[in-house]
N, C-alpha and C positions, 0 to 999 in steps of 0.2 A: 751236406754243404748247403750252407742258406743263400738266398737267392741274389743277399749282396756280392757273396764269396762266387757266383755262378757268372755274374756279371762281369767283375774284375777279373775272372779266369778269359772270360769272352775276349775283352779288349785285348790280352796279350794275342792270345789266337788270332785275333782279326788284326793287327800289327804285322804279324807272322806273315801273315798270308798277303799284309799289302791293300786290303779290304779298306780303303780311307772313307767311304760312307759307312760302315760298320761300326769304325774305330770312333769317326766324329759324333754319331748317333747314342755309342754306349758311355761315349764321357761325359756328352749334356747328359745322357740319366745319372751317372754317375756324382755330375755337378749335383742332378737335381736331387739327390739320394742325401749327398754332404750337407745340403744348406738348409733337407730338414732336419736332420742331426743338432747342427748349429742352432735351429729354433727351438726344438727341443731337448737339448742340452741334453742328450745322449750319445753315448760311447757306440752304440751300435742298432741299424734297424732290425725290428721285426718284418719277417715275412709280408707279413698283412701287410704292414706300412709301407713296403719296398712297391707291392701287390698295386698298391692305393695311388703310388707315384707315379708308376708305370702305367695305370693306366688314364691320371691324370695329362702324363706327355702326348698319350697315343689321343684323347680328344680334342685336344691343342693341336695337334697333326690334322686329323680331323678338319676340325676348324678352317685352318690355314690352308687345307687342300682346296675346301669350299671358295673361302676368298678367293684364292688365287686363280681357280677355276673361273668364275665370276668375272674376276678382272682379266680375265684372256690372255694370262699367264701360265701356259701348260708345261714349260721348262718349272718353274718354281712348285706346281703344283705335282709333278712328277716327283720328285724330290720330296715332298712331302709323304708321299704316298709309299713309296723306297722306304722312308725314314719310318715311317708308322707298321708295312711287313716286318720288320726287324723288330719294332715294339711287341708285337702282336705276337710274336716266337715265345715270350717269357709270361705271357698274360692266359687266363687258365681258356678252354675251351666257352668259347661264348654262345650262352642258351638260345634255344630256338624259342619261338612264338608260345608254342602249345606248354614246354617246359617253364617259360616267365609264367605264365600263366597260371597252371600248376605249383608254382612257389607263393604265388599272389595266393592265392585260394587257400595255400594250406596258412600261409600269414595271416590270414583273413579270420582263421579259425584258432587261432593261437594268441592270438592279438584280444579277441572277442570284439573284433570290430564292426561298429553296424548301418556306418554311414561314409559319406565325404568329409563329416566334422574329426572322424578319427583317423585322419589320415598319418599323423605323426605319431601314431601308439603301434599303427599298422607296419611303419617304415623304421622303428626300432625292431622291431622284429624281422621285419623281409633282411636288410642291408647287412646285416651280418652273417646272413649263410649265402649272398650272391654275389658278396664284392668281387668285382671285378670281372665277372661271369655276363654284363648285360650292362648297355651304357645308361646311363641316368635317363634319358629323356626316353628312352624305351619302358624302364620301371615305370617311371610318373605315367606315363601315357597308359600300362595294362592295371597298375592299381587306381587311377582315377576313374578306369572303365568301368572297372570290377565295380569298386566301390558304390558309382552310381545306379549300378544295377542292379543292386542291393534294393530287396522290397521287404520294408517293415509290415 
């Protein structure tokens, strides 16, 4: 079962059950799943793609927790926070420190990167075996480490 067909299984169950933040949470993914179909003129997602959306929503959640935190809104910011555990159910196990680390390093060495300048030769190789696995601004943050620390 792909993780479109895993989704749409969810929303009936959580219908079922009467779950109205489950059910609101999996239809915006849902929406968000369709409208990139419609941009890419496909009959159906990939994994990965679904992978890519999903955790697209969940740093917009993110996001939006931050703000609303901020603006001394904790009713809104709750709800975000609700909406982003239910995201996080379908999103693969997210790596610890020492593990980005470790993917950084072996990228480093497959990439043949040897500075800050090769930062995008480094990043087609890391991003395909973590999608999803570690948020962007954590990568950027341990490969610009790395990469500085790099002694020619």
């Amino acid at each position: 079962m792909s993780l479109a067909e895993q989704i749409e299984k969810d929303v009936i169950l959580a219908m079922k059950a009467k779950e109205e933040l489950k059910v609101s949470t999996l239809r915006m993914l849902k929406s968000a799943v369709m409208n990139h179909l419609i941009q890419t003129k496909k009959d159906k997602a990939e994994d990965a793609e679904v992978l890519g959306i999903i955790a697209k929503q969940a740093k917009q959640r993110r996001e939006s927790m931050d703000s609303f935190e901020k603006a001394g809104r904790k009713d809104l910011a709750d709800k975000e926070k609700a909406e982003l555990a239910i995201l996080e159910t379908y999103l693969p196990k997210q790596l610890t420190d020492d593990e980005l680390r470790a993917a950084v390093q072996s990228a480093i060495k497959a990439s043949g990167a040897t500075g800050p300048a090769d930062m995008g030769k480094l990043m087609k190789v890391l991003m395909p075996a973590i999608q999803g696995k570690a948020d962007g601004k954590r990568v950027q943050e341990a490969v610009k480490s790395l990469l500085n620390g790099i002694t020619l």
